[in-house]
N, C-alpha and C positions, 0 to 999 in steps of 0.2 A: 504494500500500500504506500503510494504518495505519501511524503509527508508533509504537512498542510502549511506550518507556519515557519518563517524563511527567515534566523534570527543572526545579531551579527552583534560584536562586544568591543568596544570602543576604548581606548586605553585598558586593556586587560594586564593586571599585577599580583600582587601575592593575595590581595584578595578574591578576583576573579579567580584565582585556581582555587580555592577552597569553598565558593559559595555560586556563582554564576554559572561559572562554564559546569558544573560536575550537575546543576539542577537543569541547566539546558541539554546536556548530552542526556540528562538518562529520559527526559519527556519524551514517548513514542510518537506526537505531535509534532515534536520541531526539528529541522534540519539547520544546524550550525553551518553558516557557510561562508562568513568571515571575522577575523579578529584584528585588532591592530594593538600596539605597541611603541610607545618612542623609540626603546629599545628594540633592534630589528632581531637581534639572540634569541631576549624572549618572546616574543610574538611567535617567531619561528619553533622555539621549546613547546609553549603552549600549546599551541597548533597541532604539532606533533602528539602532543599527549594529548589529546579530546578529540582526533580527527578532524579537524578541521581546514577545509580546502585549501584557504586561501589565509596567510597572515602577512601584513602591511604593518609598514613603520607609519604611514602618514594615514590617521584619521580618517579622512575621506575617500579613502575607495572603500574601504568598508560600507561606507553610504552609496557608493555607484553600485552595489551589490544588490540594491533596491530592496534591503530586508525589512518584514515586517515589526518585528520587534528590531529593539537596540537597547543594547546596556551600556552606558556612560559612567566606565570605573574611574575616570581622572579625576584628578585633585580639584577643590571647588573654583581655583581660577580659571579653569577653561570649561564646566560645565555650561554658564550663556551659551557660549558660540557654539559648543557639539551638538545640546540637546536642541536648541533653536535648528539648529542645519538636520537634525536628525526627523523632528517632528514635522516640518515643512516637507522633506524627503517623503511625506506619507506613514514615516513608523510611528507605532506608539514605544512608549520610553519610558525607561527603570535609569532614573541617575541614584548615585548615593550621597549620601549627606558626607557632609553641609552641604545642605542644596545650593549656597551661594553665598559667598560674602560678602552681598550685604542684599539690603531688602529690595533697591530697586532692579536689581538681578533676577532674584526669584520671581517678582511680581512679570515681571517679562517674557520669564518664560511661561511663567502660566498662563498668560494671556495669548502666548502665542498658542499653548495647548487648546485652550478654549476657537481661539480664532481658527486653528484650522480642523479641530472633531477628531483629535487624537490624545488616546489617555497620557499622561504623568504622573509618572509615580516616582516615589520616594523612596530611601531604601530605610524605611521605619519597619523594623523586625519584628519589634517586642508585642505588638497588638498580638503576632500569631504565638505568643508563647502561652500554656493554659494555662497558668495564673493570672495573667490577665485581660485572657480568653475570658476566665472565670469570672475575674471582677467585672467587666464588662457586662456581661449579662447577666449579675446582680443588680449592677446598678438600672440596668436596661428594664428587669423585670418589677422597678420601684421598689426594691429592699433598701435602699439609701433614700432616697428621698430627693431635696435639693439639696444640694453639696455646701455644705459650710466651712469647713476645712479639712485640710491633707498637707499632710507633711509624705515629703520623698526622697530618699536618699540613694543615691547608685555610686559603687567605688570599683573601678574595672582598672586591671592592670596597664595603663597606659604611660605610665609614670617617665618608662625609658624609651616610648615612643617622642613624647612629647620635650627630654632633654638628649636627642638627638640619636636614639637609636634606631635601627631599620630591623626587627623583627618585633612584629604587634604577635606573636601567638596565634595566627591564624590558621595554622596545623599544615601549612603548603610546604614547601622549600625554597619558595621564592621570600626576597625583603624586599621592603617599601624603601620607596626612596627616603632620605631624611627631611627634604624639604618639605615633601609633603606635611608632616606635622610641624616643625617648626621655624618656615617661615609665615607669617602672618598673609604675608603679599597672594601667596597659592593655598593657605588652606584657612585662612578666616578665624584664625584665633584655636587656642588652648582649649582646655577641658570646656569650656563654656558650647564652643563652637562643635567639639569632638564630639563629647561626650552630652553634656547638660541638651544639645540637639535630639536626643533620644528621648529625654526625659520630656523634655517641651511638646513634643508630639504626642508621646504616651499621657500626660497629664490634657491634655484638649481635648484627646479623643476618648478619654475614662469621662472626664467632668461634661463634656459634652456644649464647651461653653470656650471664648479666649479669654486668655491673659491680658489684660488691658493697661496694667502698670507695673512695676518694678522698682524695685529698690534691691541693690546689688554689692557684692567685693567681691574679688578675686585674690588670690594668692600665689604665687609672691607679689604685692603690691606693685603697679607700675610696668608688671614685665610683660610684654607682648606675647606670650604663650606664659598662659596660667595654668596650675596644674592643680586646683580647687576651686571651686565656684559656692557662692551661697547668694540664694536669691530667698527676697521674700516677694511675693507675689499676689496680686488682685485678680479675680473672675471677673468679669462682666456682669453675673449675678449676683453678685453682692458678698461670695466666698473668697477664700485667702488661701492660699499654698505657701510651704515653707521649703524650697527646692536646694539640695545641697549636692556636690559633683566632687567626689574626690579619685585623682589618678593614685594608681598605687602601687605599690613594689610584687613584682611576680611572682607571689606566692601562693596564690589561688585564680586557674584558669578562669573559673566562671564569674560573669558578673555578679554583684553582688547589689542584689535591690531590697530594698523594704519601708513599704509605704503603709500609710495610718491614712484613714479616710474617713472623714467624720461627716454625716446629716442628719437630714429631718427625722429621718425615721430607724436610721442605722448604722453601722460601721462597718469598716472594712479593715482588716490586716495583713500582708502580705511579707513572707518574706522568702525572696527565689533561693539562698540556698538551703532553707531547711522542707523544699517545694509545700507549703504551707499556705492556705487561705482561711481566715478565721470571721467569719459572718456573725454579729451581735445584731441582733432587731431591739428595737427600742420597748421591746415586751421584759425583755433579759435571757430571751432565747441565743442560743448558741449553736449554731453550725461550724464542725473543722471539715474543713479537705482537705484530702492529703496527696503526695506523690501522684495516684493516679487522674486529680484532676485538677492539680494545682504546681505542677512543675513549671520551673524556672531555668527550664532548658531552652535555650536559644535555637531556633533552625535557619541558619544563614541562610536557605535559599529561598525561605518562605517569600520575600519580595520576588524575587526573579518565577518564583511559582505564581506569583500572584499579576505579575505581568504576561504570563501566558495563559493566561485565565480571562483575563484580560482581551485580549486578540482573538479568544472563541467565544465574547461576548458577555462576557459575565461584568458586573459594574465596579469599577476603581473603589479598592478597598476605603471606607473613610480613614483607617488611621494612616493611610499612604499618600493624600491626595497631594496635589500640587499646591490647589488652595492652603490646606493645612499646614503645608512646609512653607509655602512664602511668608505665612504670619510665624512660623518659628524663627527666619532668620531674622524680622520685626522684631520680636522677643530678644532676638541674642544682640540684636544691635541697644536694643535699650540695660541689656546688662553690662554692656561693656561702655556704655555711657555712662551710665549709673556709678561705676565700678570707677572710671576716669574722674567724675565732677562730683560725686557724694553724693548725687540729688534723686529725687524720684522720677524715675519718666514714665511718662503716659506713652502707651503704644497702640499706634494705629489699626483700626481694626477693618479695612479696604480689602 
């Protein structure tokens, strides 16, 4: 049988070998049929290893390829110009975060998605992880209520990406370049931008609401790649989040999340390494989940699964959309304002 959808990966690196390319080869739906690389070595390694026809050093033949999907693994300075040339090309498009640095990047390209009826997605993970799987459709099914506060905290070993190392633990044998993470100019800032971008997405798409203000610091004070974030945060609806990002030494591959979620009618507690979800109603009832339906296992491909999902018609995930990531880099620019001048800033909600 033909195979239907015609996909092609755009700066492919030590990430695409452990999350894109391995969820695009094993789909009996799609045919991989070209990759590119700055690097002509790796493009050509990669290639080799996923079967893949055709690998390019330059971006753009990959797009004369005329694939229907495309995945945009490059660093967030060149995300405008690929995913824009990509989605005009006719593909729908999975870029990864930082969708862009800065807001009127992202707003552009989403607009451009909107303007030509081609999906945008994000590569926001963690919606498909079941614990948040789980909270989601607690709060979905009204066991919370209106959301009045949440506190969240995520600490992932990024520590020695972000003071200049090239291997993030992405289980491949390829390393990232160094700049990627810390020069500001190609990836949009430190843990705020890295990491706290995950959290920003996962916290809009749980509360079901934006973040409309901030008051922010970063740590080490002043340095263009921070490697701690603490935000305090306003809803739209009149709730508050207390948002904290810490990078940290590789001594535990999995992220480590645990979020308190307090409403009208009930709480939430989560915490991904001990796969734990803990439901309180506001009766004094107590539900636990455990492992089999509250784990805090990460599935790298879930995005790139969800862009092919995508292309046989099924609707852009909401914790992925383009909309929801242009207002996360609106967020990240206001903590890193906040963070620079002491002050609170209100963030646009367009």
């Amino acid at each position: 049988m033909t195979k239907s959808i015609r996909a092609g990966v755009i700066s492919a690196g030590a990430w695409s070998q452990s999350s894109h390319l391995p969820a695009l080869a094993a789909h009996p739906d799609v045919e991989l049929v070209a990759l590119s690389s700055p690097n002509g070595e790796t493009a050509k390694k990669l290639a080799a290893d996923f079967d893949v026809p055709l690998a390019f050093a330059d971006w753009r033949d990959v797009l004369a390829e005329r694939p229907d999907i495309v995945v945009v693994s490059s660093p967030p300075v060149a995300h405008e110009e690929q995913v824009i040339a990509a989605l005009e090309a006719g593909a729908h498009v999975l870029v990864e975060k930082p969708f862009a640095l800065e807001a009127g990047a992202a707003r552009r390209m989403r607009d451009t998605a909107e303007r030509v009826g081609r999906v945008l997605l994000v590569g926001f993970g963690w919606p498909a992880a079941p614990g948040f799987a789980l909270s989601k459709a607690l709060i979905d099914a009204g066991e919370i209520g209106a959301v009045e506060q949440m506190t969240m905290h995520l600490a992932v070993n990024t520590r020695a990406l972000l003071m200049g190392g090239t291997d993030g633990g992405w289980g491949g044998d390829g390393s990232s370049d160094a700049s990627t993470y810390t020069d500001r100019k190609v990836s949009g800032g430190g843990s705020a931008a890295v990491s706290m971008s995950h959290q920003l997405g996962l916290i809009e798409w749980l509360a079901g609401e934006p973040i409309v203000a901030v008051g922010a610091s970063t740590y080490p004070p002043g340095r263009e790649i921070d490697l701690h974030t603490t935000v305090n945060a306003d809803f739209a609806g009149g709730g508050s989040a207390a948002i904290s990002s810490a990078s940290t030494h590789a001594y535990l591959a999995r992220p480590q999340w645990h979020m308190a979620l307090y409403g009208s009618k009930g709480q939430i507690w989560l915490d991904s390494i001990a796969d734990h979800v803990r439901l309180v109603r506001a009766n004094g009832d107590v539900v636990e989940y455990g492992p089999d339906e509250a784990s805090g296992l990460y599935d790298a491909g879930a995005p790139t699964k969800a862009l092919i999902a995508c292309a046989q018609g099924s609707p852009a995930p909401a914790g992925l959309t383009a909309r929801l990531a242009a207002h996360v880099v609106a967020v990240t620019d206001g903590i890193y304002e906040s963070a620079r001048t002491g002050q609170r800033i209100r963030i646009p909600t367009e």
